[in-house]
N, CA, C and O atoms as CSV, one atom per row, in Angstrom:
chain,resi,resn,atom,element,x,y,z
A,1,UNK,N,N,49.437,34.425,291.866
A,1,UNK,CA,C,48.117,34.965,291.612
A,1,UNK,C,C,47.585,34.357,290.316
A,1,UNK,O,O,48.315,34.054,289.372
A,2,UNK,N,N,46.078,34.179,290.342
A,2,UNK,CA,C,45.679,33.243,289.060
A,2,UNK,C,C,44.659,34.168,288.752
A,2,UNK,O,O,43.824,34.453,289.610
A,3,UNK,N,N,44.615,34.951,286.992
A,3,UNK,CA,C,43.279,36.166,287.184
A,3,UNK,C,C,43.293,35.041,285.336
A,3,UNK,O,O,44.020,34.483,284.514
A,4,UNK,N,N,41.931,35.361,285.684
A,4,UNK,CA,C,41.248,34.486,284.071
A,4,UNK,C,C,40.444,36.276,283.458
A,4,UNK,O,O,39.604,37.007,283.984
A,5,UNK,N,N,40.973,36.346,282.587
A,5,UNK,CA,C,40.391,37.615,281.394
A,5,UNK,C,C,39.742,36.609,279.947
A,5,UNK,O,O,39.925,35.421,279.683
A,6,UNK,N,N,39.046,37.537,279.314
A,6,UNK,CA,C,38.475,37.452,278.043
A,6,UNK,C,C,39.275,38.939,277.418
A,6,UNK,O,O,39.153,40.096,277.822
A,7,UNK,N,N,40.269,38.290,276.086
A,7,UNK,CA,C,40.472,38.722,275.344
A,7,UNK,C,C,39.825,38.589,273.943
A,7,UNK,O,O,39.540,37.602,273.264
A,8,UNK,N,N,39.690,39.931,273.742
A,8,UNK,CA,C,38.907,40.133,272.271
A,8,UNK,C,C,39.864,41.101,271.421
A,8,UNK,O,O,40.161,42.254,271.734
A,9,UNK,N,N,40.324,40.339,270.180
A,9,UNK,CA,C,41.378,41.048,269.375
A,9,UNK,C,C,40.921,40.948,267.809
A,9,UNK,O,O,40.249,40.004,267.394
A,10,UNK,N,N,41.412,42.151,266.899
A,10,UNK,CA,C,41.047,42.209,265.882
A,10,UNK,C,C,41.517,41.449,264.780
A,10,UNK,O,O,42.536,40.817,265.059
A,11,UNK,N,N,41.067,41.292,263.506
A,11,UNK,CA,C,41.548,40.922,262.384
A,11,UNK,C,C,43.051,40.641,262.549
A,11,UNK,O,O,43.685,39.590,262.641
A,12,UNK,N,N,43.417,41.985,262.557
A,12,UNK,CA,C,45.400,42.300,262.603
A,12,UNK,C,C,46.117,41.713,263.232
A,12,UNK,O,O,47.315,41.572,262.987
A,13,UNK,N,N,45.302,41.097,264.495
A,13,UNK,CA,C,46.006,40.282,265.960
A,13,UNK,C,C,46.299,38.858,265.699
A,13,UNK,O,O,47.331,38.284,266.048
A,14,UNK,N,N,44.671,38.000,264.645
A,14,UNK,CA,C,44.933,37.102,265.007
A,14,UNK,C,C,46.057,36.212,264.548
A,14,UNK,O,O,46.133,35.139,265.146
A,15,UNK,N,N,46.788,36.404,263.771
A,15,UNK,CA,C,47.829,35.450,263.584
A,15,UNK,C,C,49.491,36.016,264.597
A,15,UNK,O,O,50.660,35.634,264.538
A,16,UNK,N,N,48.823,36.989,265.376
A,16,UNK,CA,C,50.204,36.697,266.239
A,16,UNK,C,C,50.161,36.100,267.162
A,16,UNK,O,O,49.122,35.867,267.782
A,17,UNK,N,N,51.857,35.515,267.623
A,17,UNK,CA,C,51.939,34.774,268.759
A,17,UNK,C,C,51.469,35.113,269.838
A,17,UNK,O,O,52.243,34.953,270.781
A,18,UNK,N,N,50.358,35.580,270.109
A,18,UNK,CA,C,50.437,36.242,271.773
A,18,UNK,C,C,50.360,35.197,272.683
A,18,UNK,O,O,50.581,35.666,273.800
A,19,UNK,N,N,50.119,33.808,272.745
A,19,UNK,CA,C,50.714,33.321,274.065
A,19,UNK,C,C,52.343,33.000,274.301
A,19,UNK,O,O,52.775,32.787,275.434
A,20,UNK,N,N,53.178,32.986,273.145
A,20,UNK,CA,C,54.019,32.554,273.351
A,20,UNK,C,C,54.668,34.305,273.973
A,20,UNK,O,O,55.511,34.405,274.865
A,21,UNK,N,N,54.154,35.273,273.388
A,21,UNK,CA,C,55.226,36.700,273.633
A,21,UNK,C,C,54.521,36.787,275.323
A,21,UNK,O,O,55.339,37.225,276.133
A,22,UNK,N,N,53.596,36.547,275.723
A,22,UNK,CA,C,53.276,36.815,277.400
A,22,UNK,C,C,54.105,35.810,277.963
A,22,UNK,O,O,54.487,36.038,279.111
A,23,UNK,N,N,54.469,34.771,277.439
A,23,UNK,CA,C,54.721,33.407,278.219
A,23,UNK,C,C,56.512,34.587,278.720
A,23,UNK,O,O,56.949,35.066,279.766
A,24,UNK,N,N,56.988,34.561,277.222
A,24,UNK,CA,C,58.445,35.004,277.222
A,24,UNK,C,C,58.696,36.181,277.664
A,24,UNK,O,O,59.839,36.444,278.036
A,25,UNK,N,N,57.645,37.168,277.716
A,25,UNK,CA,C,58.097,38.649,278.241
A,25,UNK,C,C,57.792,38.923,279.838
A,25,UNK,O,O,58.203,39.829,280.563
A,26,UNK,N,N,56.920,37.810,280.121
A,26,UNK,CA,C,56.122,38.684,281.372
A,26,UNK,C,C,56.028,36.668,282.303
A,26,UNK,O,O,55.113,36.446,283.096
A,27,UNK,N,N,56.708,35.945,282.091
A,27,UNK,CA,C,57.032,34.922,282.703
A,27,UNK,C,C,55.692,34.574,283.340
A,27,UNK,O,O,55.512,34.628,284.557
A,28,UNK,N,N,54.609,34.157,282.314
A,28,UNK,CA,C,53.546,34.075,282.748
A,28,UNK,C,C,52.899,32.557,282.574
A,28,UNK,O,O,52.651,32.280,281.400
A,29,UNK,N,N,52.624,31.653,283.428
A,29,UNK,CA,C,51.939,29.919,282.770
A,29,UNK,C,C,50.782,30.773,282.303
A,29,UNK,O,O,50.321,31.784,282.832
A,30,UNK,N,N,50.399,30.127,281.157
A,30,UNK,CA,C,48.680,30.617,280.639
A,30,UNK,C,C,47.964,29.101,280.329
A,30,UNK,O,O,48.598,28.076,280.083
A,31,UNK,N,N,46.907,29.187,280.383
A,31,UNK,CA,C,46.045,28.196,279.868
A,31,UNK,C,C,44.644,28.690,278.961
A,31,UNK,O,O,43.640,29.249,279.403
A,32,UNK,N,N,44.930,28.300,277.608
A,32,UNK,CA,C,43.727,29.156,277.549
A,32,UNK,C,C,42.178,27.919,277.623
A,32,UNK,O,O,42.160,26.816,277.078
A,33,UNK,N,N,41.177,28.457,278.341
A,33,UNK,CA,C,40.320,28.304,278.573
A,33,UNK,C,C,39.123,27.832,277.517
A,33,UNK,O,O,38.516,26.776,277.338
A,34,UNK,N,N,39.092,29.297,276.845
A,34,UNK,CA,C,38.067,28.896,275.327
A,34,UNK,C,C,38.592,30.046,274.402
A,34,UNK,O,O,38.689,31.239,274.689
A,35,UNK,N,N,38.949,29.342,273.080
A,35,UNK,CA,C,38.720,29.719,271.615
A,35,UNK,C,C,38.002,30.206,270.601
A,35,UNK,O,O,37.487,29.316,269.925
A,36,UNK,N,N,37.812,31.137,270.301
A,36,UNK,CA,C,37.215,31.206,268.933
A,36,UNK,C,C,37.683,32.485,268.047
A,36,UNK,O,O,37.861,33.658,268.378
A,37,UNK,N,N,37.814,31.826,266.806
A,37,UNK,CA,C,38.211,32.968,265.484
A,37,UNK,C,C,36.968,32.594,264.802
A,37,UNK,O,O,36.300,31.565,264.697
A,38,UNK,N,N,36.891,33.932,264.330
A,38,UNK,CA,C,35.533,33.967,263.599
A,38,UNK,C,C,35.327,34.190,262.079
A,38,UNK,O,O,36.477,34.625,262.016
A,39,UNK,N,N,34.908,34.283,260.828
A,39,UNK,CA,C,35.602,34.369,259.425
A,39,UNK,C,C,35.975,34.972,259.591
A,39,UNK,O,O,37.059,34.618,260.056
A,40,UNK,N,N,35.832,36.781,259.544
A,40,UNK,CA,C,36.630,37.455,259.347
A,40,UNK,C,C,37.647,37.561,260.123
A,40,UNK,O,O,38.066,38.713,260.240
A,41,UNK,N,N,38.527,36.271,261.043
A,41,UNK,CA,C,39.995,35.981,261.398
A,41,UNK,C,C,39.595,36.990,262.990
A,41,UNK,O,O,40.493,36.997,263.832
A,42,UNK,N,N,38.735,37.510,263.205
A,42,UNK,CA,C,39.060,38.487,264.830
A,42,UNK,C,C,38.488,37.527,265.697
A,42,UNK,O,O,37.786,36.618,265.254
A,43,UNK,N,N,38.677,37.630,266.609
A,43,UNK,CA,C,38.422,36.375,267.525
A,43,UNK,C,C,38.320,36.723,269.148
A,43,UNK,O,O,38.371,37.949,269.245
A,44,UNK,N,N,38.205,36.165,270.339
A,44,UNK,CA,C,37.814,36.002,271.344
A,44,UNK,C,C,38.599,34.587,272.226
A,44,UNK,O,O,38.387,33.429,271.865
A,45,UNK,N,N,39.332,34.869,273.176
A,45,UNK,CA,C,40.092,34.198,274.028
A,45,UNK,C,C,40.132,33.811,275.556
A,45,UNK,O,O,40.964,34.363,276.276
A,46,UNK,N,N,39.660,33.309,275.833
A,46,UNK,CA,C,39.660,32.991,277.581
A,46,UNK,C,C,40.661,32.475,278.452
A,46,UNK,O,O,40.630,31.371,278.994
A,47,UNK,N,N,41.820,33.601,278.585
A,47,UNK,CA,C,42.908,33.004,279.216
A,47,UNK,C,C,42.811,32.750,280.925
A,47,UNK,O,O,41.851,33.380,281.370
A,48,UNK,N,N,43.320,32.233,281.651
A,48,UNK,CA,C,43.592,31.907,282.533
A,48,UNK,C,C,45.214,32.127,282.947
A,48,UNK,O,O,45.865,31.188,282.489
A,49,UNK,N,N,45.938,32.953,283.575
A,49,UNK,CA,C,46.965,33.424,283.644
A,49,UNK,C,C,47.691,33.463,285.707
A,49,UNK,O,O,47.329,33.733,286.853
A,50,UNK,N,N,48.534,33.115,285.133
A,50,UNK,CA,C,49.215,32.079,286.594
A,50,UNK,C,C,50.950,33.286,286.900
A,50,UNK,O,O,51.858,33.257,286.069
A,51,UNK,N,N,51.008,33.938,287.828
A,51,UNK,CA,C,51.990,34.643,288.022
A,51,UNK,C,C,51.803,35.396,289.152
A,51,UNK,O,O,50.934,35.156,289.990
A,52,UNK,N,N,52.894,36.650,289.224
A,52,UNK,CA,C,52.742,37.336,290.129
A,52,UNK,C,C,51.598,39.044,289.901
A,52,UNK,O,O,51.519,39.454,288.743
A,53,UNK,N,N,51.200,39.470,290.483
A,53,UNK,CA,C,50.270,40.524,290.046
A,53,UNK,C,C,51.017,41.602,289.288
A,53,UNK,O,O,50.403,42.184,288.393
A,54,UNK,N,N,52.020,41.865,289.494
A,54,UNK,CA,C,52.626,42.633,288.397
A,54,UNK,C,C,52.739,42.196,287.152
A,54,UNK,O,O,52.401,42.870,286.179
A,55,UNK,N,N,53.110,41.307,287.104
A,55,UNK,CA,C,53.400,40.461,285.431
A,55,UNK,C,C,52.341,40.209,284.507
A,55,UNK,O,O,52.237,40.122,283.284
A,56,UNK,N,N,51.418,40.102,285.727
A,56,UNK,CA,C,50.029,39.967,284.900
A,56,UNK,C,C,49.673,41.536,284.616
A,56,UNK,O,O,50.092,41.833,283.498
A,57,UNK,N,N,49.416,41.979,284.878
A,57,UNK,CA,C,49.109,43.517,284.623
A,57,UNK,C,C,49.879,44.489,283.940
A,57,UNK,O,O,49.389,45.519,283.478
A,58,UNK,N,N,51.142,44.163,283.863
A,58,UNK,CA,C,52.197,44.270,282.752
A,58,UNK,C,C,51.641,43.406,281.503
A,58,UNK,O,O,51.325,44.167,280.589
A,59,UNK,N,N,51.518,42.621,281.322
A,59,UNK,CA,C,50.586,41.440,280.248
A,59,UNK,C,C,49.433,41.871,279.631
A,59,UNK,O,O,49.323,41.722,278.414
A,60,UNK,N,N,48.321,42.518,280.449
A,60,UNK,CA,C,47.451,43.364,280.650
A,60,UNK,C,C,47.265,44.405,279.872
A,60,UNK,O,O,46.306,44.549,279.113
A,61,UNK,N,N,48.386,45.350,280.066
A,61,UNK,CA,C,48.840,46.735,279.893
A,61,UNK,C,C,49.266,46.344,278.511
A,61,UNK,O,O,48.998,47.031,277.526
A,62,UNK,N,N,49.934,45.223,278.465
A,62,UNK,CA,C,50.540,44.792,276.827
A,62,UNK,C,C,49.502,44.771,275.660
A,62,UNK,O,O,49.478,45.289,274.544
A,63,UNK,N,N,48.748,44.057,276.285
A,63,UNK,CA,C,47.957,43.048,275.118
A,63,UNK,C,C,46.517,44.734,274.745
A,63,UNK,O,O,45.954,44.887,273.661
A,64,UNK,N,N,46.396,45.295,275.491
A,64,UNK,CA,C,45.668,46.419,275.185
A,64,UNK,C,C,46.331,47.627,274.391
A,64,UNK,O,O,45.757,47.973,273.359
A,65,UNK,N,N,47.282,48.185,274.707
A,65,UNK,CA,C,48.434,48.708,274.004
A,65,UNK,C,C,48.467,47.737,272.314
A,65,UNK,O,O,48.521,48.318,271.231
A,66,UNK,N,N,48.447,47.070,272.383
A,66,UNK,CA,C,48.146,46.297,270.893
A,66,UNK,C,C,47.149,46.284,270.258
A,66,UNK,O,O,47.173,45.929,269.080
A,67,UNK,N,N,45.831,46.729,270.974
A,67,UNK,CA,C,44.960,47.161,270.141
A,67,UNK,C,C,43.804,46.245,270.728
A,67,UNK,O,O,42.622,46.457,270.460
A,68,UNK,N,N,44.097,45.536,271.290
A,68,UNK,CA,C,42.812,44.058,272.023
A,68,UNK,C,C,42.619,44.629,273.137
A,68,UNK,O,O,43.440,45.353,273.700
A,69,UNK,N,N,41.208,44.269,273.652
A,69,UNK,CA,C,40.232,44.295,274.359
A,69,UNK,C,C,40.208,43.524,275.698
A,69,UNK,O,O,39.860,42.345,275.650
A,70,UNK,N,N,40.519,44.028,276.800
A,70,UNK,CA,C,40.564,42.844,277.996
A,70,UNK,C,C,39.990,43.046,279.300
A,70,UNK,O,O,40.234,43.922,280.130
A,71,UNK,N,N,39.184,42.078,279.333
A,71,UNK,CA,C,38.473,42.238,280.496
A,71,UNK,C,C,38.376,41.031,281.346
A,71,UNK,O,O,38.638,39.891,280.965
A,72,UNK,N,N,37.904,41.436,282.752
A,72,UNK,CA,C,37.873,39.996,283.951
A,72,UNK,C,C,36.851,39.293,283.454
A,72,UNK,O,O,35.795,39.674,282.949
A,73,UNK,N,N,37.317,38.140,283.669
A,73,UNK,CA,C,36.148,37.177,283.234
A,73,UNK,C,C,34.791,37.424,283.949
A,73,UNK,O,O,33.671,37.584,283.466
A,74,UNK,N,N,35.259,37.408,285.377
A,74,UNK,CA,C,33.904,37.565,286.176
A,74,UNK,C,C,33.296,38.314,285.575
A,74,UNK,O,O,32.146,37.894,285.447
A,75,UNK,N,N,33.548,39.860,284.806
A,75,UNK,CA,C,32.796,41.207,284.416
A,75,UNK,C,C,31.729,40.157,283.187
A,75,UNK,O,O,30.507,40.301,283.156
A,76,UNK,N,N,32.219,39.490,282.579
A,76,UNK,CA,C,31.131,38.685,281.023
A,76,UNK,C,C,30.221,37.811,281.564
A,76,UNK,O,O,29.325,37.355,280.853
A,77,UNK,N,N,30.355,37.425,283.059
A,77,UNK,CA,C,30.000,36.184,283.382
A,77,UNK,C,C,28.275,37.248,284.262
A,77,UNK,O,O,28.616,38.294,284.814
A,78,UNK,N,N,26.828,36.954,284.314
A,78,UNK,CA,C,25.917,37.625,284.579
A,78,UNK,C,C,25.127,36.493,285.284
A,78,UNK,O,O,24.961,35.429,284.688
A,79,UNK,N,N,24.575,36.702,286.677
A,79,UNK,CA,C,23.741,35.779,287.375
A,79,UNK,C,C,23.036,36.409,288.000
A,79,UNK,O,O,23.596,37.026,288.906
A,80,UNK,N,N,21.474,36.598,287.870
A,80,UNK,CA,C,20.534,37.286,288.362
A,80,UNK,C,C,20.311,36.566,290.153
A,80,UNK,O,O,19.252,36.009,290.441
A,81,UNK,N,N,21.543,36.710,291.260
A,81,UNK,CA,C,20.512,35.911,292.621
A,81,UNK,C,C,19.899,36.225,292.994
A,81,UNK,O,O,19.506,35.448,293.864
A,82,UNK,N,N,19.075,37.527,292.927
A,82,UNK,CA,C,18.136,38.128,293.581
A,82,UNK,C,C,16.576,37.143,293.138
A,82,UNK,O,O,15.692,37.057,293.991
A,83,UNK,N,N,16.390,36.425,291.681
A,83,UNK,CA,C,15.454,35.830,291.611
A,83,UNK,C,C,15.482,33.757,291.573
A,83,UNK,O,O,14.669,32.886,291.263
A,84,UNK,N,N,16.873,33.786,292.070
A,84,UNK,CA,C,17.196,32.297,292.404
A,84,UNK,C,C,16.720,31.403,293.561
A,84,UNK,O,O,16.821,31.713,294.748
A,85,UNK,N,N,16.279,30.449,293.168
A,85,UNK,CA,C,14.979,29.709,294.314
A,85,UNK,C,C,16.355,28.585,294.799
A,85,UNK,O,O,16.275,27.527,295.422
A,86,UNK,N,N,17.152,29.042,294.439
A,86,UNK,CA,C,18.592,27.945,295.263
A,86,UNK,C,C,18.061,26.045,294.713
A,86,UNK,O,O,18.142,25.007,295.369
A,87,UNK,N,N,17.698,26.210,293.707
A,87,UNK,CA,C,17.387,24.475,293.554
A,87,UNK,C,C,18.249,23.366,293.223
A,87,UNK,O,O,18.066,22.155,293.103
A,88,UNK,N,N,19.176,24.084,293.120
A,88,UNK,CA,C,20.574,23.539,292.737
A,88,UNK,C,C,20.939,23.222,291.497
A,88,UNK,O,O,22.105,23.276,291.106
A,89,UNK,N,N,19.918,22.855,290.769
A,89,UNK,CA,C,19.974,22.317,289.063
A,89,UNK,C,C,21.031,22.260,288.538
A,89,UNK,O,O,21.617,21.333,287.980
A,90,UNK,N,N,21.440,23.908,288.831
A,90,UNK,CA,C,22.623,24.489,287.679
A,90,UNK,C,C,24.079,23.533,288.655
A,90,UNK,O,O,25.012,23.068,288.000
A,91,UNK,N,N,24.051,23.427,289.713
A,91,UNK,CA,C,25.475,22.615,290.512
A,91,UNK,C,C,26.130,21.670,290.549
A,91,UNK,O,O,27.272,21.392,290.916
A,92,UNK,N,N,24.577,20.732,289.758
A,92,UNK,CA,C,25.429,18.956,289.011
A,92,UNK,C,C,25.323,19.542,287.999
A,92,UNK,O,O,26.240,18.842,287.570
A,93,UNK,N,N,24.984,20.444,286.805
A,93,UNK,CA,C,25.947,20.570,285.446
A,93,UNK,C,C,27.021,21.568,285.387
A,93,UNK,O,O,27.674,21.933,284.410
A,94,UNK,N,N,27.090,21.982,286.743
A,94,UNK,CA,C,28.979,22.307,286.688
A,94,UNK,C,C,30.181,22.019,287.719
A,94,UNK,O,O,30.497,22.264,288.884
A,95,UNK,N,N,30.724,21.255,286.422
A,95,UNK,CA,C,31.953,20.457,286.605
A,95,UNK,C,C,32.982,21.074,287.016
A,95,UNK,O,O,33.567,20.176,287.622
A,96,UNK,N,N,33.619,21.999,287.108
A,96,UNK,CA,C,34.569,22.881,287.063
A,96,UNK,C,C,34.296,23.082,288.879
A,96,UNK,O,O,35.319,22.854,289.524
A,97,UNK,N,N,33.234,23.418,289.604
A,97,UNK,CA,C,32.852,23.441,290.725
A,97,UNK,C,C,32.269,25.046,290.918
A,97,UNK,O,O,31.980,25.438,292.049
A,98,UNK,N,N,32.152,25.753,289.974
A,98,UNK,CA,C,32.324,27.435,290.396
A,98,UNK,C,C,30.917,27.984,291.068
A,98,UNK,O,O,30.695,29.091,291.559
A,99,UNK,N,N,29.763,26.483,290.885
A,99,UNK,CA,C,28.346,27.076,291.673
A,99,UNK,C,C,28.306,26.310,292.328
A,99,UNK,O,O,28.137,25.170,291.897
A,100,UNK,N,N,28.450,26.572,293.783
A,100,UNK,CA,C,27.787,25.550,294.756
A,100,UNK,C,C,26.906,26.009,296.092
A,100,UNK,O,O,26.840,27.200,296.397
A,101,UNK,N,N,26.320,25.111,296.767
A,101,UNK,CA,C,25.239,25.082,297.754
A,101,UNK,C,C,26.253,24.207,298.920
A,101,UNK,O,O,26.704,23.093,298.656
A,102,UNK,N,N,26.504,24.899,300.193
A,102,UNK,CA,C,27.026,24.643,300.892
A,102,UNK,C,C,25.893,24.976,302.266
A,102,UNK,O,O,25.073,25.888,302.372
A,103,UNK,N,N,26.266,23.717,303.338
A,103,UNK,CA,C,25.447,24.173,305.063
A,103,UNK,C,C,26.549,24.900,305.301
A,103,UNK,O,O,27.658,24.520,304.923
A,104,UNK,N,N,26.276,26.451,306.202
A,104,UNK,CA,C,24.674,25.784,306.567
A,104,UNK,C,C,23.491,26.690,305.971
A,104,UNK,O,O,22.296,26.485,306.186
A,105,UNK,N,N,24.039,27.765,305.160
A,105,UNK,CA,C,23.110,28.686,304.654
A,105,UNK,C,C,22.321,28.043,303.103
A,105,UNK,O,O,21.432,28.573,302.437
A,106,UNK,N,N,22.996,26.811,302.891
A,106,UNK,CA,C,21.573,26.562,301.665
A,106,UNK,C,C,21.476,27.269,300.310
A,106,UNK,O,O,20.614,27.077,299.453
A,107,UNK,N,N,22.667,28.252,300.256
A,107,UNK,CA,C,22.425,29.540,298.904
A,107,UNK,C,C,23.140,28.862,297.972
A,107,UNK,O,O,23.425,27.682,298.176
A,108,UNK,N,N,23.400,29.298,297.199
A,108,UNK,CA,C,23.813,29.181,295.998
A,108,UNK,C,C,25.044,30.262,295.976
A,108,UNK,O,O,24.971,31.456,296.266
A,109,UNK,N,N,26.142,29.555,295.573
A,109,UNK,CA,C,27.133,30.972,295.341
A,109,UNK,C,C,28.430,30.526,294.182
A,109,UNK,O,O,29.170,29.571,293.949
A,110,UNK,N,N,28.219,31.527,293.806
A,110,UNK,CA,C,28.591,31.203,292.595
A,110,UNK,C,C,30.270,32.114,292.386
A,110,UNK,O,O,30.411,33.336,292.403
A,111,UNK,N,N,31.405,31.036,292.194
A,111,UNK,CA,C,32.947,31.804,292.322
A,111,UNK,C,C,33.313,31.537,291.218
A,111,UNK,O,O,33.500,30.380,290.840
A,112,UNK,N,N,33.485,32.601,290.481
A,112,UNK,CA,C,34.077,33.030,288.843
A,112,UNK,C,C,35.428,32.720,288.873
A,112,UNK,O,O,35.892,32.548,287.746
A,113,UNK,N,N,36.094,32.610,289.649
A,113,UNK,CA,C,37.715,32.121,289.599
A,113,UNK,C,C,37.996,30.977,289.188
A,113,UNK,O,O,39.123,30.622,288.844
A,114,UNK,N,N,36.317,29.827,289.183
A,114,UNK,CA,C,36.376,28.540,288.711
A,114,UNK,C,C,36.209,28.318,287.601
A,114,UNK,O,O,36.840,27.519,286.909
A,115,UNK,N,N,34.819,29.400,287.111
A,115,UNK,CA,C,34.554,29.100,285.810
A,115,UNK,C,C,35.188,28.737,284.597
A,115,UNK,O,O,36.388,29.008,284.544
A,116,UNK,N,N,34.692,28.204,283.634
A,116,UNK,CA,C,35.670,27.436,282.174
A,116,UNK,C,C,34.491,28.001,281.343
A,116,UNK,O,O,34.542,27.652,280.163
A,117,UNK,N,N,33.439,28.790,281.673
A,117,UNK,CA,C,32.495,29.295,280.289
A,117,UNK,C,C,32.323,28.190,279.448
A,117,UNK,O,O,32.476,28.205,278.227
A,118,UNK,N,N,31.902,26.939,280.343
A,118,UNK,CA,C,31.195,25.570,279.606
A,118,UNK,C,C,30.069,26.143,278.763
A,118,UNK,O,O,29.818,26.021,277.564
A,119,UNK,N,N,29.315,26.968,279.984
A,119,UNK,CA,C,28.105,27.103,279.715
A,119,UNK,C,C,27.306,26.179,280.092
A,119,UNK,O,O,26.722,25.715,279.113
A,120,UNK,N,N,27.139,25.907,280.632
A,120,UNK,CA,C,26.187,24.388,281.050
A,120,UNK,C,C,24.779,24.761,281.913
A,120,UNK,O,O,23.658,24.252,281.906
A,121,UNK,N,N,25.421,25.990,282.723
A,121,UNK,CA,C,24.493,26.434,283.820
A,121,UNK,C,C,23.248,27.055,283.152
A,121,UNK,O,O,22.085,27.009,283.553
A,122,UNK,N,N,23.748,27.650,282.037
A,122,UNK,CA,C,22.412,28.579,280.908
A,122,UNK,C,C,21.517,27.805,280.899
A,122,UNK,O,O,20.438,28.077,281.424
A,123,UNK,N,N,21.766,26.641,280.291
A,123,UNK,CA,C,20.351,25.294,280.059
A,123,UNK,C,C,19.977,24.650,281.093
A,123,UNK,O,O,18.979,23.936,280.992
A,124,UNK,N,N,20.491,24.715,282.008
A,124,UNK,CA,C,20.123,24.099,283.575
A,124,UNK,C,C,19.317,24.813,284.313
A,124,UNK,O,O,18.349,24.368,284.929
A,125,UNK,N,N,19.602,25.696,284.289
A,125,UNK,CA,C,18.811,26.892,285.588
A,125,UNK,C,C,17.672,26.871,284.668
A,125,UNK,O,O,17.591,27.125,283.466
A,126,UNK,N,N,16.603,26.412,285.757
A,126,UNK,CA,C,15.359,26.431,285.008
A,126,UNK,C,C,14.644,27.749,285.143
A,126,UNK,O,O,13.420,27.756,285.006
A,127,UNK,N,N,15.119,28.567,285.330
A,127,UNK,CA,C,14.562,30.134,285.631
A,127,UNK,C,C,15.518,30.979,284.588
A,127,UNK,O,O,15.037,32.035,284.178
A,128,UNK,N,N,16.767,30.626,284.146
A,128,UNK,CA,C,17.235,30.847,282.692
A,128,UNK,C,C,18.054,32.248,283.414
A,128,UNK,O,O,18.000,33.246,282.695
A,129,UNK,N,N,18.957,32.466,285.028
A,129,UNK,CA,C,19.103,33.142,285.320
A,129,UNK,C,C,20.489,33.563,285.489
A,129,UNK,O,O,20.983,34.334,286.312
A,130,UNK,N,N,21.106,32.774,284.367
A,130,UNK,CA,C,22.737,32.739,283.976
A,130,UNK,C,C,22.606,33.671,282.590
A,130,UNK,O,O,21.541,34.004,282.068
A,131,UNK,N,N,23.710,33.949,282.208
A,131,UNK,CA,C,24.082,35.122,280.946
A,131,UNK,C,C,25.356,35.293,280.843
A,131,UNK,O,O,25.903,35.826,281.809
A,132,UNK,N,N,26.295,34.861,279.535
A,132,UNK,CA,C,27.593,34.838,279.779
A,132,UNK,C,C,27.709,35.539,278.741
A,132,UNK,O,O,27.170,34.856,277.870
A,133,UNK,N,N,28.145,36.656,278.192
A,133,UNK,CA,C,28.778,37.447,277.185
A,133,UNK,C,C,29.864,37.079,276.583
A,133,UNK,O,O,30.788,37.885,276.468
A,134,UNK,N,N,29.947,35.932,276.140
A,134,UNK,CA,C,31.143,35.336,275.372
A,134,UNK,C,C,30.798,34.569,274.259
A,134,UNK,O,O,30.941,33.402,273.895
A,135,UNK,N,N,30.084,36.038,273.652
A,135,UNK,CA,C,29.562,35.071,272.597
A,135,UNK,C,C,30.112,34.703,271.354
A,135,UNK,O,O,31.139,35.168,270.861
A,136,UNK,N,N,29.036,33.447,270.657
A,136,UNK,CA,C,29.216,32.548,269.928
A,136,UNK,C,C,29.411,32.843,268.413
A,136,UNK,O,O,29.602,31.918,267.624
C-alpha cells in the first residue's frame, strides 16, 4: 500500500530522526516528497510511505502521539470541477501525471496518489481553480 500524508511538526520535532525511527520501527520505504523548516525550526513534510496498511497507520498513530499533525495529502490538495471548462492547460504542466483528460469522456480527473505538490497546476489553470494548502 502507498498513502502520501503531509506532516506538520513543531519546533521540538524538528531535529528528530523521524524518517529513520518509521523506516526502523514500522518497516516502512518513505520518500519524502517536499520539505520545509521554517525560522522558527517547525516545519512541514510530504511523505510518501510504501508498506503494508497496518504499518502505516501504526506510523500514523506514532508520529501524532508525538505531538505532529498528519493528514492525507489528497485532504490539502483543493480543485474546484464543478467550474472547469476541461482545457487541459493544467495536464502538460503536470509531470508527475496526477491530471489527466482521457476518451472517451473528455474530463479532466485529477488522482492525488500522483501528486508531488509541484504546484505547477496553480499557474496553469487559467480559471485559477487549483488550491494546495501546503503552504509556503
Amino acid at each position: 500500500m502507498i498513502k502520501k500524508v503531509v506532516v506538520l511538526f513543531p519546533a521540538d520535532q524538528a531535529s528528530r530522526p523521524l524518517i529513520y525511527e518509521l523506516i526502523r520501527k514500522y518497516d516502512i520505504m518513505i520518500s519524502i516528497i517536499k520539505a520545509d523548516i521554517d525560522g522558527r525550526r517547525s516545519g512541514k513534510i510530504v511523505l510518501e510511505m510504501n508498506s503494508d496498511a497496518d504499518h502505516i497507520r501504526q506510523a500514523i498513530d506514532y508520529m501524532i502521539e508525538s505531538g505532529m499533525e498528519v493528514s492525507p495529502l489528497e485532504s490539502k490538495i483543493k480543485f474546484d470541477d464543478t467550474k472547469c471548462i476541461n482545457c487541459g492547460a493544467c495536464t502538460s504542466s503536470c509531470l508527475s501525471g496526477a491530471l489527466i483528460i482521457k476518451a472517451p469522456e473528455w474530463k479532466l480527473r485529477f488522482e492525488p496518489e500522483k501528486c508531488v505538490v509541484c504546484k505547477l497546476c496553480i499557474t496553469a489553470c487559467p480559471l485559477k481553480l487549483f488550491r494546495i494548502e501546503f503552504n509556503d
